[in-house]
N, CA, C and O atoms as a GROMACS GRO file, in nm:
protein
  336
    1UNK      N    1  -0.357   1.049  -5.688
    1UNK     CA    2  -0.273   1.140  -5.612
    1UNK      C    3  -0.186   1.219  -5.707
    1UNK      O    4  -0.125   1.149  -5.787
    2UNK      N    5  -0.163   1.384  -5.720
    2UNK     CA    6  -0.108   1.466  -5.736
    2UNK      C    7   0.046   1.384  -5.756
    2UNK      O    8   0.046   1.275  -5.699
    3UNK      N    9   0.160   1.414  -5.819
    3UNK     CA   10   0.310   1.379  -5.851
    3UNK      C   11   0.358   1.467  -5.745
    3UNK      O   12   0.356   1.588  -5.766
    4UNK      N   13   0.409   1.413  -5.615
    4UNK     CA   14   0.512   1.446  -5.506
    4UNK      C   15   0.617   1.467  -5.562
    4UNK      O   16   0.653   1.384  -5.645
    5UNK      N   17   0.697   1.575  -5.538
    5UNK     CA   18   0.834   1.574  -5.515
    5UNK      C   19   0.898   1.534  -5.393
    5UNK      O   20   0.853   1.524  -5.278
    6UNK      N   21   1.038   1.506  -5.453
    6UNK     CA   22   1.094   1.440  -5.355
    6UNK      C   23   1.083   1.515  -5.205
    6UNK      O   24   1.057   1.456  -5.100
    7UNK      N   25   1.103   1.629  -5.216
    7UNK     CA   26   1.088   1.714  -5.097
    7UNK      C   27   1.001   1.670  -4.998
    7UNK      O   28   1.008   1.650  -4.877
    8UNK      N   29   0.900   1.659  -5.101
    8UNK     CA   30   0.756   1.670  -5.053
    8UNK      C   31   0.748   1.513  -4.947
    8UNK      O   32   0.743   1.510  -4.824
    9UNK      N   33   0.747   1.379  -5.057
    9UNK     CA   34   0.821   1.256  -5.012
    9UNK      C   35   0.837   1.224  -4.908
    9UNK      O   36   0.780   1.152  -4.826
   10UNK      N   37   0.987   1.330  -4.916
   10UNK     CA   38   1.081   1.318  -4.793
   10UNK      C   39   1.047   1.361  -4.657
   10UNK      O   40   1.074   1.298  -4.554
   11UNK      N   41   0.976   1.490  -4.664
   11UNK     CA   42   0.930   1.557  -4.552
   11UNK      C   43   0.823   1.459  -4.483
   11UNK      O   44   0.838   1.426  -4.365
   12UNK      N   45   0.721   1.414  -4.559
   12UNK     CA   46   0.609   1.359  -4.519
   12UNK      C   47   0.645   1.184  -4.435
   12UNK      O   48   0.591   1.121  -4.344
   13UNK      N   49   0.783   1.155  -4.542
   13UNK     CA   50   0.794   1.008  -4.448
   13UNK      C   51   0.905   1.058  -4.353
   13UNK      O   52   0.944   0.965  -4.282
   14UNK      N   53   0.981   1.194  -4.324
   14UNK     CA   54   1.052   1.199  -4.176
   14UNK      C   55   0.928   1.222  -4.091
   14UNK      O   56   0.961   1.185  -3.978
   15UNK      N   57   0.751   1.282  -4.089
   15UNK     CA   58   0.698   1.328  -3.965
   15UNK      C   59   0.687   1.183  -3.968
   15UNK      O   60   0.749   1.133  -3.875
   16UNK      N   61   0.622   1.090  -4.053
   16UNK     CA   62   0.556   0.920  -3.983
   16UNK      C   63   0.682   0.870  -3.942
   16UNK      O   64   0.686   0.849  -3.821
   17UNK      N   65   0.798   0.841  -4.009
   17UNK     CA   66   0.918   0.790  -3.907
   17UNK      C   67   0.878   0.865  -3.767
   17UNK      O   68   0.818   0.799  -3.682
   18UNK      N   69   0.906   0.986  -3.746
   18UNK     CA   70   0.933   1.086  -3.635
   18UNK      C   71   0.852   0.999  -3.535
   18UNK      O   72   0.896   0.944  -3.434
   19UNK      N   73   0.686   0.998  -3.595
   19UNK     CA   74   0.574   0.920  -3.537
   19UNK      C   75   0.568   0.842  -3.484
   19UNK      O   76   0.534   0.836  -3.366
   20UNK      N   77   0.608   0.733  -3.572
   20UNK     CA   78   0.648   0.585  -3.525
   20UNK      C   79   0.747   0.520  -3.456
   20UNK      O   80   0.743   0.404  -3.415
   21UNK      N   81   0.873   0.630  -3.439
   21UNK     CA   82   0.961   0.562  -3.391
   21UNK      C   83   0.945   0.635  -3.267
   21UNK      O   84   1.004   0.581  -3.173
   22UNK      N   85   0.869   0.765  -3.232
   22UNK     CA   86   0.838   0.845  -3.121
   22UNK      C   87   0.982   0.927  -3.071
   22UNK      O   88   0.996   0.961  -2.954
   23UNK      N   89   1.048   0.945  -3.138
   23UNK     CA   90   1.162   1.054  -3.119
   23UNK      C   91   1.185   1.134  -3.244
   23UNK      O   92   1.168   1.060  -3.341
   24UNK      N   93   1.216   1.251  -3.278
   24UNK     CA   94   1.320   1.364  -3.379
   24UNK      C   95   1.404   1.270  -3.411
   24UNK      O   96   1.415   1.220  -3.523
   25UNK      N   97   1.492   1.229  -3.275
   25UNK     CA   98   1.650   1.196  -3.344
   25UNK      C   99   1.652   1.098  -3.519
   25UNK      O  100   1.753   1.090  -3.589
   26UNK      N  101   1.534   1.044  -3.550
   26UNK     CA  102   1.557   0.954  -3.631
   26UNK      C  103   1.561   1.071  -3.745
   26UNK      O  104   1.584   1.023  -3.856
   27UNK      N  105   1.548   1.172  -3.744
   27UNK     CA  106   1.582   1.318  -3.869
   27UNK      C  107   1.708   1.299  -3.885
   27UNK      O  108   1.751   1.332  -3.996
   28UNK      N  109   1.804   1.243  -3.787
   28UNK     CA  110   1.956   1.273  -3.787
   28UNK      C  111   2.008   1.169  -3.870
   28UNK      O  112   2.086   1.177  -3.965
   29UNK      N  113   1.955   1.074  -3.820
   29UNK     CA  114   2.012   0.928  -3.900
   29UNK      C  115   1.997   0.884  -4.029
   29UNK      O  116   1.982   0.765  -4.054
   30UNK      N  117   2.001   0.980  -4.124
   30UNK     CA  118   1.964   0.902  -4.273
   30UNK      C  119   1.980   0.822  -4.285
   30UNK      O  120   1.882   0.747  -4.284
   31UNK      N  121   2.141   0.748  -4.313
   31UNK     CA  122   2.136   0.652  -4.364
   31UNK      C  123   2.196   0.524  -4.266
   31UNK      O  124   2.270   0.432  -4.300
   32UNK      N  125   2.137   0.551  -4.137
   32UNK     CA  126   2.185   0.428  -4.039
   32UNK      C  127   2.092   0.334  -4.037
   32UNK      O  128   1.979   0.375  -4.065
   33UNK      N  129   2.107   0.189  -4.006
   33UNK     CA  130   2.088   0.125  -3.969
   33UNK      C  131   1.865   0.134  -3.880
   33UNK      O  132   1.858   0.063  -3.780
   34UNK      N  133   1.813   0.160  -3.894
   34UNK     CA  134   1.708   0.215  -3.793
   34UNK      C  135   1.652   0.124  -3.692
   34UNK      O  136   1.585   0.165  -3.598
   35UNK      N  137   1.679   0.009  -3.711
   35UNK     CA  138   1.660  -0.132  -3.656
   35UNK      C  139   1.801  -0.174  -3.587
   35UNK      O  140   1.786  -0.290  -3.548
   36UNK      N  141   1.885  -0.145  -3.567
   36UNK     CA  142   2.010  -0.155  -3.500
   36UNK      C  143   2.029  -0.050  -3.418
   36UNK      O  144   2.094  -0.065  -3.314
   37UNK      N  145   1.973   0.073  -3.453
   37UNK     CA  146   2.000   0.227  -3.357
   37UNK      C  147   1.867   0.216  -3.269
   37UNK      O  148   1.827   0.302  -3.192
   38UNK      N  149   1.808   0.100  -3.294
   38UNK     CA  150   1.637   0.079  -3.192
   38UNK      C  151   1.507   0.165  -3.231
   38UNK      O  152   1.399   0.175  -3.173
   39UNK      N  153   1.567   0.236  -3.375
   39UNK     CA  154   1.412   0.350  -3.368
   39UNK      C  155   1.290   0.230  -3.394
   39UNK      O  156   1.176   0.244  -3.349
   40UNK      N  157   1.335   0.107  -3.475
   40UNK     CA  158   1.225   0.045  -3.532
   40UNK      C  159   1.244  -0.083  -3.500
   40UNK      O  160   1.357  -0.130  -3.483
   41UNK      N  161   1.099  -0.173  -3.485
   41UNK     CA  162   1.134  -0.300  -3.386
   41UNK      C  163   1.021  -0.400  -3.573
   41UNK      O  164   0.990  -0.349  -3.681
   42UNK      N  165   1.005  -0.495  -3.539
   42UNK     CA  166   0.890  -0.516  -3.620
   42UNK      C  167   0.801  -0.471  -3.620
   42UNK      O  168   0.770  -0.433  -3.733
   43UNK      N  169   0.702  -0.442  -3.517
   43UNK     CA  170   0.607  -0.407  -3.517
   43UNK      C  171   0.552  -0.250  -3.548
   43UNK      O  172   0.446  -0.209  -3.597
   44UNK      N  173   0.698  -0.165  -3.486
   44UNK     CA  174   0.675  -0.073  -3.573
   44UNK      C  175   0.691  -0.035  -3.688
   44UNK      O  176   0.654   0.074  -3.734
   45UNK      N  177   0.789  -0.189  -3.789
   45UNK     CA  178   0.820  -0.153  -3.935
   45UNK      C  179   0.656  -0.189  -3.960
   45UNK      O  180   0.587  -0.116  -4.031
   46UNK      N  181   0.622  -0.265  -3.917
   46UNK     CA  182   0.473  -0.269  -3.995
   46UNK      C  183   0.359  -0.119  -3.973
   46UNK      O  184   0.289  -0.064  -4.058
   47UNK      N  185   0.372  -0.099  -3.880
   47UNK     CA  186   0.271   0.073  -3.867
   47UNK      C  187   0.362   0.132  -3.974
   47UNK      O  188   0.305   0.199  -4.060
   48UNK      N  189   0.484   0.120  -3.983
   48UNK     CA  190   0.524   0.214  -4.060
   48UNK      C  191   0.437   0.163  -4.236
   48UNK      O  192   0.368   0.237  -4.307
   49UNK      N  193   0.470   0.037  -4.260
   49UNK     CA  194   0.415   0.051  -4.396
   49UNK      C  195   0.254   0.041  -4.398
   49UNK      O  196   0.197   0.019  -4.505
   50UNK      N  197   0.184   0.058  -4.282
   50UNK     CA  198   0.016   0.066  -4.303
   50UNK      C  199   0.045   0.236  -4.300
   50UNK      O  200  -0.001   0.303  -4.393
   51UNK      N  201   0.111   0.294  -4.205
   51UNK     CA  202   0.100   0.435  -4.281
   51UNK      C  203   0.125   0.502  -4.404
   51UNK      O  204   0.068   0.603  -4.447
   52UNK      N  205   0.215   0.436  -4.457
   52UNK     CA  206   0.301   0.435  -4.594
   52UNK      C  207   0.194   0.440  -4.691
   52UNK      O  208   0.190   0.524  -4.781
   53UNK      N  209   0.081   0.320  -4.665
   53UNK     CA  210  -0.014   0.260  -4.745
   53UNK      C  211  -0.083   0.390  -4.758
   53UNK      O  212  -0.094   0.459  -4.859
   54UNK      N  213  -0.131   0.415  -4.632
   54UNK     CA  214  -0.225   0.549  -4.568
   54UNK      C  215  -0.215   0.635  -4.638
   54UNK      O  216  -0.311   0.668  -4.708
   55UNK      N  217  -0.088   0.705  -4.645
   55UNK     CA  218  -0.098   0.806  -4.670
   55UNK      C  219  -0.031   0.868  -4.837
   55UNK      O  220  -0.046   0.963  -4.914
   56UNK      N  221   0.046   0.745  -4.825
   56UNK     CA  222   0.093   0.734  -5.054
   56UNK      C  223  -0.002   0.678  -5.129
   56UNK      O  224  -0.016   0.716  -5.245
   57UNK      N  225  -0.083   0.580  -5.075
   57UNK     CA  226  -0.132   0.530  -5.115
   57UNK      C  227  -0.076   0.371  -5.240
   57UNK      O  228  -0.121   0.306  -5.334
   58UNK      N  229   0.047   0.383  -5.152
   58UNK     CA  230   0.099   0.240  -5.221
   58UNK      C  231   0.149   0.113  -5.128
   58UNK      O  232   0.204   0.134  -5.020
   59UNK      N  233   0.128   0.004  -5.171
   59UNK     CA  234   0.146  -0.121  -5.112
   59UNK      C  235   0.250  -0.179  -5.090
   59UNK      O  236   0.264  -0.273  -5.168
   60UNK      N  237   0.363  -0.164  -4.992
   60UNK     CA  238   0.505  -0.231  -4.954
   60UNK      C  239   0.461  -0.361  -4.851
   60UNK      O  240   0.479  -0.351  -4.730
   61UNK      N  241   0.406  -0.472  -4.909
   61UNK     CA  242   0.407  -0.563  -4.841
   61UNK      C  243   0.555  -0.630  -4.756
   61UNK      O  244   0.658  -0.651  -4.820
   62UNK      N  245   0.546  -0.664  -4.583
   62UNK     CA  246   0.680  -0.703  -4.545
   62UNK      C  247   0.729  -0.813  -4.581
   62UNK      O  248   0.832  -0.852  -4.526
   63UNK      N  249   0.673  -0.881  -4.671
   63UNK     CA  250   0.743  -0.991  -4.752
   63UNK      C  251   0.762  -0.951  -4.870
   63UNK      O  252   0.790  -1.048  -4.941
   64UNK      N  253   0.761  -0.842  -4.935
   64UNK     CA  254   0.752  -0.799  -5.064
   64UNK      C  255   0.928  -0.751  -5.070
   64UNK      O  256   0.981  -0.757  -5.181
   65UNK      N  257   1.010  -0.706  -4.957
   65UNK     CA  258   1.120  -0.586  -4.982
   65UNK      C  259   1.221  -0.688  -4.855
   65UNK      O  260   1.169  -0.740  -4.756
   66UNK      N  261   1.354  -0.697  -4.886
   66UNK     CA  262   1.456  -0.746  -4.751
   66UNK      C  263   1.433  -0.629  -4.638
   66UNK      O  264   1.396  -0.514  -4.664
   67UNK      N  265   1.450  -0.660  -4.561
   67UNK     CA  266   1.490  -0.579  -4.416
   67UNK      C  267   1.623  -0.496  -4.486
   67UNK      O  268   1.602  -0.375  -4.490
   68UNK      N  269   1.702  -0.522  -4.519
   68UNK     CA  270   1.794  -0.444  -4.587
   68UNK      C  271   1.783  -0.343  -4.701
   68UNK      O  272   1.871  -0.269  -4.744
   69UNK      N  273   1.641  -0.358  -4.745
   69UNK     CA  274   1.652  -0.283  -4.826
   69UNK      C  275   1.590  -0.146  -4.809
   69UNK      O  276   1.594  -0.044  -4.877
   70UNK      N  277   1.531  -0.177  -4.695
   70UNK     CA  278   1.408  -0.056  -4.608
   70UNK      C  279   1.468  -0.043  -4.461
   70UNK      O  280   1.385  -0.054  -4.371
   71UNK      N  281   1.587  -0.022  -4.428
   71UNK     CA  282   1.667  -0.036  -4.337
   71UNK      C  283   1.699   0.119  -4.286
   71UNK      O  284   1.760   0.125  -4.180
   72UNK      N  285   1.669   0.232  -4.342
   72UNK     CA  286   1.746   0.335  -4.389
   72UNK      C  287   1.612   0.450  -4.360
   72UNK      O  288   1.498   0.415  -4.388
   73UNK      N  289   1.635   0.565  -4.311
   73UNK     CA  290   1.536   0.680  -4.360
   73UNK      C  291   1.546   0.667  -4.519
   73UNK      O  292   1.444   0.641  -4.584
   74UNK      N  293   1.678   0.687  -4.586
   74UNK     CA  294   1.674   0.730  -4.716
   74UNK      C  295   1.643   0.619  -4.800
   74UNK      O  296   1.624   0.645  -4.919
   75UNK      N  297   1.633   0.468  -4.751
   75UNK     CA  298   1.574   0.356  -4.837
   75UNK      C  299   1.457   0.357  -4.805
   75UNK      O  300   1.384   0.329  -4.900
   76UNK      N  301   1.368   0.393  -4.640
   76UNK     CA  302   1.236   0.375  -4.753
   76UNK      C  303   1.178   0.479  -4.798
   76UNK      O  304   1.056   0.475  -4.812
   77UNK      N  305   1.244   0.586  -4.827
   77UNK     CA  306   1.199   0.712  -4.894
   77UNK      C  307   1.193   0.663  -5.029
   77UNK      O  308   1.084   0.673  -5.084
   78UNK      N  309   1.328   0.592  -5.119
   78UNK     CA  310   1.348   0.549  -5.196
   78UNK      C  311   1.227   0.414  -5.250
   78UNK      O  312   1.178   0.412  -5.362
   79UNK      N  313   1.201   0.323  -5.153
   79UNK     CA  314   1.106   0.266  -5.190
   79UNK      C  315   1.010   0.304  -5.202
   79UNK      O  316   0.957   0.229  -5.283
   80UNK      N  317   0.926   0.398  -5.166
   80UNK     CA  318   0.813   0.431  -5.164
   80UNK      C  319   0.806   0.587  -5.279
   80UNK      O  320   0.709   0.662  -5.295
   81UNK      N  321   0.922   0.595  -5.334
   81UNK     CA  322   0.920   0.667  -5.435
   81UNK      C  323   0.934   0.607  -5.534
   81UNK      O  324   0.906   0.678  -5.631
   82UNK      N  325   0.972   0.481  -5.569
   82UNK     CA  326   0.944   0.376  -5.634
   82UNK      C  327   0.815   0.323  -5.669
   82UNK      O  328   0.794   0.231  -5.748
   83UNK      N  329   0.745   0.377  -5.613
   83UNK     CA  330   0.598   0.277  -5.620
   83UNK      C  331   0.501   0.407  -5.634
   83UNK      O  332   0.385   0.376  -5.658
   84UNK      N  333   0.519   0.514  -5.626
   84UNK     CA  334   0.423   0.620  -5.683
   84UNK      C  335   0.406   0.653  -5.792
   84UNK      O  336   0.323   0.740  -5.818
   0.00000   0.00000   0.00000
């Protein structure tokens, strides 16, 4: 895969959030909570990292990272810019 910029990154994991959590509003929330504001339950943190997988092409296993640390639009942007 081509070197993303962050832009690029960023844009691409707000449409799969957008996706997965099935509302916009989660564009608003950078750095809240996303699992406390209800966008994300377990089951959708996991679609989220088989899309993650999908489409970066990198591996965030859910035992690999705390719930705290992928808690955030802007943490798992951060993780998954970590691993490209």
């Amino acid at each position: 895969m081509a070197t993303m910029t962050h832009e690029e990154v960023e844009e691409k994991m707000l449409d799969m959030l957008e996706e997965v959590c099935g509302d916009e509003e989660v564009r608003d929330h950078r750095d809240e909570d996303l699992f406390e504001l209800g966008f994300l339950d377990s089951m959708a943190a996991v679609e989220l990292l088989v899309d993650i997988e999908d489409e970066f092409d990198v591996s965030i296993a859910p035992t690999e990272v705390e719930r705290e640390e992928m808690n955030t639009v802007n943490l798992i942007i951060e993780q998954v810019e970590k691993r490209l």
